[in-house]
C-alpha positions as CSV (number, residue, x, y, z in Angstrom):
1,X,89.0,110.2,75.6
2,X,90.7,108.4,79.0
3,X,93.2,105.4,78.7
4,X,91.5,101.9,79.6
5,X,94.3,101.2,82.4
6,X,96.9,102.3,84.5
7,X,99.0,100.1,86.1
8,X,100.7,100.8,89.4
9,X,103.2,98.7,91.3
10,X,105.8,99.8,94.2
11,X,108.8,99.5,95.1
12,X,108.9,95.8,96.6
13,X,108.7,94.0,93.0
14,X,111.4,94.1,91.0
15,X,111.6,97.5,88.6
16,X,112.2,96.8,85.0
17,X,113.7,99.7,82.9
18,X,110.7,98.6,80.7
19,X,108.7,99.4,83.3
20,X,110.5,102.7,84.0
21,X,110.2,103.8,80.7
22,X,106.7,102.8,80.1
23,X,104.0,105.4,80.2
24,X,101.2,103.9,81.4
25,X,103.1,102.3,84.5
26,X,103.6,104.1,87.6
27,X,105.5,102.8,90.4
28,X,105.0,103.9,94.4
29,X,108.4,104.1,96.1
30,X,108.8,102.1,100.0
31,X,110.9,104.2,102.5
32,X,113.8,102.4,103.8
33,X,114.7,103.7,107.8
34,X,118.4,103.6,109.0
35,X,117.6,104.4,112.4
36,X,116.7,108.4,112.5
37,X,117.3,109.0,108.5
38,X,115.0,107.9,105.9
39,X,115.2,107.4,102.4
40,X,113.0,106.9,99.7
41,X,113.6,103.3,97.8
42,X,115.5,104.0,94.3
43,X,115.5,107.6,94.7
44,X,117.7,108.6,97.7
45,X,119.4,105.4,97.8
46,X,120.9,103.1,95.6
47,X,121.1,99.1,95.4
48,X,125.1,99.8,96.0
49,X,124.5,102.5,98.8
50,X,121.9,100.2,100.6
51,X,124.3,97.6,100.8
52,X,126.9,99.9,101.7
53,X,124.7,101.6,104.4
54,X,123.5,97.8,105.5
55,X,127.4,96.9,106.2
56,X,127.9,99.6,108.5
57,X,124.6,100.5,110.4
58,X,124.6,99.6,114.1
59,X,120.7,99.5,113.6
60,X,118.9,96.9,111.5
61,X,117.2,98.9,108.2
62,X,114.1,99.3,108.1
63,X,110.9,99.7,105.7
64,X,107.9,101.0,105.7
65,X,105.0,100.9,102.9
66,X,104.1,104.7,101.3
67,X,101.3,106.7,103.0
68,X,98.0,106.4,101.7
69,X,98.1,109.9,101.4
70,X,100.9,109.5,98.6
71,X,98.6,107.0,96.6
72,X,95.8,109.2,96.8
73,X,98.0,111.9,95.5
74,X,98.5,109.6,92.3
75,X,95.2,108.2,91.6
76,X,94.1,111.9,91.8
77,X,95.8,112.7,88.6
78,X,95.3,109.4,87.3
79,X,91.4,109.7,87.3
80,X,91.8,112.7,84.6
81,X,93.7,110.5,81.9
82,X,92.5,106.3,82.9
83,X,89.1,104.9,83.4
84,X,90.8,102.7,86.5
85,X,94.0,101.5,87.4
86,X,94.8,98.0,88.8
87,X,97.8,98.1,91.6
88,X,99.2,95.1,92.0
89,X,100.9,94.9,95.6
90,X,103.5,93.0,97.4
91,X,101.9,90.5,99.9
92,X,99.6,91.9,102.7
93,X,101.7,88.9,105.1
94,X,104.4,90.8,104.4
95,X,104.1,95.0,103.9
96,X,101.1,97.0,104.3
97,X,101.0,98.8,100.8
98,X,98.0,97.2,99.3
99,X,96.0,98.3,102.3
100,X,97.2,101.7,101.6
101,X,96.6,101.9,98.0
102,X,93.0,101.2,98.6
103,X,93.1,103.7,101.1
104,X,94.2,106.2,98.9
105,X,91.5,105.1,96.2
106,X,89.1,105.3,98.6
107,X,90.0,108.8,99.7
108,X,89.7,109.9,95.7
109,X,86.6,107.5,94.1
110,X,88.8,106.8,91.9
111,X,88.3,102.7,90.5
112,X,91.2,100.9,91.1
113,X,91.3,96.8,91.3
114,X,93.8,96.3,94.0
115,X,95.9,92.8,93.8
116,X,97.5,91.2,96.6
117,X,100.6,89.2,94.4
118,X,101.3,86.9,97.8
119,X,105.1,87.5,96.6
120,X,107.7,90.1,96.4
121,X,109.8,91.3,93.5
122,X,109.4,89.5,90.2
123,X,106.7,87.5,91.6
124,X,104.6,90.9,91.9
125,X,106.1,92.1,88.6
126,X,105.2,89.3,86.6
127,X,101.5,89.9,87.7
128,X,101.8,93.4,86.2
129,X,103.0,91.7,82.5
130,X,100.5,89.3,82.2
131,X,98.0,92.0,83.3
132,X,99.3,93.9,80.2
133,X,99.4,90.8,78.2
134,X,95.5,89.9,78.6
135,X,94.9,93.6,78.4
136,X,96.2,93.4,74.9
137,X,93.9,90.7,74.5
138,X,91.1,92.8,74.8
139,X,90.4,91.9,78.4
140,X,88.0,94.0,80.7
141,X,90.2,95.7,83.8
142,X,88.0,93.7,86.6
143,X,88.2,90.6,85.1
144,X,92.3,91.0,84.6
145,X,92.3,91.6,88.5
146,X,90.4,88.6,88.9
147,X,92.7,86.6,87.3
148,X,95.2,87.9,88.3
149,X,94.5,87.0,91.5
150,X,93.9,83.2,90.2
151,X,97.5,83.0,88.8
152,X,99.0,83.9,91.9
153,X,99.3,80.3,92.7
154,X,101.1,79.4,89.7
155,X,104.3,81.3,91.5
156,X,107.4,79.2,92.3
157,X,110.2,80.4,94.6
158,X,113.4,79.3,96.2
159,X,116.1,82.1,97.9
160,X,119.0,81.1,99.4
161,X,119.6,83.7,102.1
162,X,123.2,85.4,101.7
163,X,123.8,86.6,104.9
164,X,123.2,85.2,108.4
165,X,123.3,88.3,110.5
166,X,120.7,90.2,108.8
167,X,118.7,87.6,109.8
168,X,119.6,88.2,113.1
169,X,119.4,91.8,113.3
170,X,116.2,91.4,112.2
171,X,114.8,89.2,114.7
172,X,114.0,86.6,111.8
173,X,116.7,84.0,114.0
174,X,117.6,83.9,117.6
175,X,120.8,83.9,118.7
176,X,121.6,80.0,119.4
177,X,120.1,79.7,115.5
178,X,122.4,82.4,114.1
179,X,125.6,80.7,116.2
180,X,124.8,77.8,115.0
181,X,124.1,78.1,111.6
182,X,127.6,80.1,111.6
183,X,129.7,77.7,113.3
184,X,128.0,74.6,110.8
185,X,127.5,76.6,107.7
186,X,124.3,76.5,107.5
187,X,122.6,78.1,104.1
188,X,119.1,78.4,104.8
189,X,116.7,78.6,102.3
190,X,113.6,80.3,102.4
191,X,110.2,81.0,100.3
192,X,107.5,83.1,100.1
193,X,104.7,80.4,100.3
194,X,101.2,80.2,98.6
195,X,99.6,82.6,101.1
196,X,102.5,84.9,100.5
197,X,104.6,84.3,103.9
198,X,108.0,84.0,103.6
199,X,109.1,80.6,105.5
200,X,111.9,78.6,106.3
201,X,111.8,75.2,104.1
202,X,115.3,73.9,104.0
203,X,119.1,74.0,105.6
204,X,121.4,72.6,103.3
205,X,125.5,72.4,104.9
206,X,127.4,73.8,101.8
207,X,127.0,76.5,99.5
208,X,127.8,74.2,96.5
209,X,124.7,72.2,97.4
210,X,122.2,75.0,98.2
211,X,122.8,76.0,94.7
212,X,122.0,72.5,93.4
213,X,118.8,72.4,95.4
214,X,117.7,75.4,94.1
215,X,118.2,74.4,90.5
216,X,117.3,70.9,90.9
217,X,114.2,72.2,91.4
218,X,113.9,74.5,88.6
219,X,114.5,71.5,86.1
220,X,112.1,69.3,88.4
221,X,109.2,72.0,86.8
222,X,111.3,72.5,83.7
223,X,110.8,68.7,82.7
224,X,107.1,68.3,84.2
225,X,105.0,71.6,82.8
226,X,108.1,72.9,80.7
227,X,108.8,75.4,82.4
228,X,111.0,78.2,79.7
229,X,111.6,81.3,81.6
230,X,113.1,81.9,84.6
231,X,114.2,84.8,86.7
232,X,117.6,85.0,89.2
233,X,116.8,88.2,91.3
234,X,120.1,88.6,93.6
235,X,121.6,90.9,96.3
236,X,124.6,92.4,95.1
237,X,126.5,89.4,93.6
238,X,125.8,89.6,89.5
239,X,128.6,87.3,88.7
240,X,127.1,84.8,90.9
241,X,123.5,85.1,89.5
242,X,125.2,84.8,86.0
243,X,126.7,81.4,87.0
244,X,122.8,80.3,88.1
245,X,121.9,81.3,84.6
246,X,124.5,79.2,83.0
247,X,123.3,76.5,85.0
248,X,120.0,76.6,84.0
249,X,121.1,76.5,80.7
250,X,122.6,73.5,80.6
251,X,119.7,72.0,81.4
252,X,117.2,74.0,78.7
253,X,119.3,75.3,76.3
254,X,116.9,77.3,74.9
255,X,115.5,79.2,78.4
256,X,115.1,82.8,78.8
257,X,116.8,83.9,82.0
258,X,116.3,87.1,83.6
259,X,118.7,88.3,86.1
260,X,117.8,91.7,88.1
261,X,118.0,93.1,91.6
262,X,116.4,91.9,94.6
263,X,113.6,94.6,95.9
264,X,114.9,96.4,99.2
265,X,112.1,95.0,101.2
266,X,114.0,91.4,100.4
267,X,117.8,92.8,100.7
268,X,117.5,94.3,104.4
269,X,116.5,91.3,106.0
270,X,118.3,88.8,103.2
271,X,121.3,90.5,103.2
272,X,123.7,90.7,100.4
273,X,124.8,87.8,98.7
274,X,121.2,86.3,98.5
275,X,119.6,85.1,95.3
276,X,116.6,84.0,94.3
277,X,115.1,81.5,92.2
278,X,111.9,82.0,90.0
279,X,109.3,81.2,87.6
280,X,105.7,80.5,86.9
281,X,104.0,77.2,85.8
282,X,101.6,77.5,83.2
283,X,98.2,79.1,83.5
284,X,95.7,76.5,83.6
């Protein structure tokens, strides 16, 4: 008799070692580009060697989503053990993984519920444990998916970029921005916004008050829906993630903080030194 569900993910959410260890979860690795050499995300490289790599390329890093070939390889062998699978997919905006997951579902007939999480990192791994949660509630697969894709909007985000000139290099900030910003101090902080592009929505002039903003808001939510769990995803910089927690908690005592890596797809254009912010407001 096949399992009810696979679940599938890659390499742009953020990797639990739950998720690692878990047997009906199966992540899809990106490929990360340092000008001729290529790498496959959390196999040939690292967090600490990406960073490493990132200080010292004269070419921006790149990314690129998995082949369809490579998904259709999976869903292959998944078809002999699960009914379906539901993938759930960093944002379309942003990488073109979900369009080939389908592609490689298409190429096999096997059933698979594709989600488009309009986020990166926890924001698409969240989607995969509430999936598992409703599953658990006896929930059919396609109406998971469905609501899934409901919940997306319940996603809240705030990343304070770490480091200017991966900005630059990337061609996310022209030059007279990147001077700029430098010579004032600029922290920028981004978000990946409710149709899952990531935008520019503040500058603040110190570090010190970035960090406030960015949990200002977190207790904004915490004291209007009650917000109790939060995630601090961060390039590199653990100690300074750990501070964010603390700060949280002296707001809510009692709040679960998660603090894990940023995906690769964020860290190459982020930079080191960035950290995000995140959470989910109640399902309604």
């Amino acid at each position: 008799m096949k399992k009810p569900i696979a679940w599938v993910m890659d390499t742009t959410g953020y990797v639990t070692e739950e998720f690692k260890a878990h047997p009906d979860v199966y992540i899809v690795p990106l490929n990360i580009h340092f000008g001729t050499e290529e790498f496959i995300d959390g196999v040939d490289l690292s967090n600490s060697q990406l960073y490493e790599r990132i200080k010292k390329a004269t070419d921006f890093p790149k990314t690129s989503q998995p082949a369809a070939g490579k998904f259709a390889e999976l869903y292959e062998k998944l078809q002999e053990e699960y009914e379906c699978a539901i993938a759930v997919h960093a944002s379309a905006k942003l990488s073109g993984t979900i369009a080939s997951s389908t592609a490689g579902a298409e190429m096999t007939g096997f059933k698979v519920f594709a989600v488009d999480s309009l986020a990166l990192s926890y924001g698409l791994s969240g989607l995969i444990e509430r999936g598992m949660t409703l599953a658990a509630g006896g929930m059919e697969a396609e109406d998971i998916a469905a609501q899934l894709e409901l919940e997306t909007k319940n996603f809240r985000n705030y990343i304070l970029i770490g480091n200017l000139s991966q900005l630059y290099k990337g061609g996310r900030m022209s030059g007279a921005q990147y001077y700029l910003g430098s010579l004032l101090k600029v922290k920028p902080i981004v978000q990946l916004s409710a149709e899952g592009e990531l935008v520019p929505i503040d500058k603040v002039r110190s570090h010190k008050k970035a960090v406030q903003y960015l949990i200002d808001h977190a207790k904004a939510d915490h004291e209007k829906f009650g917000i109790d769990t939060f995630q601090v995803m961060h390039g590199n910089v653990h100690a300074e993630a750990e501070s964010f927690k603390q700060e949280i908690l002296k707001f809510n005592p009692q709040a679960e903080v998660q603090i894990g890596d940023l995906s690769s797809s964020l860290a190459v254009h982020a930079g080191e030194g960035t950290i995000a912010l995140m959470w989910r407001r109640p399902v309604k």
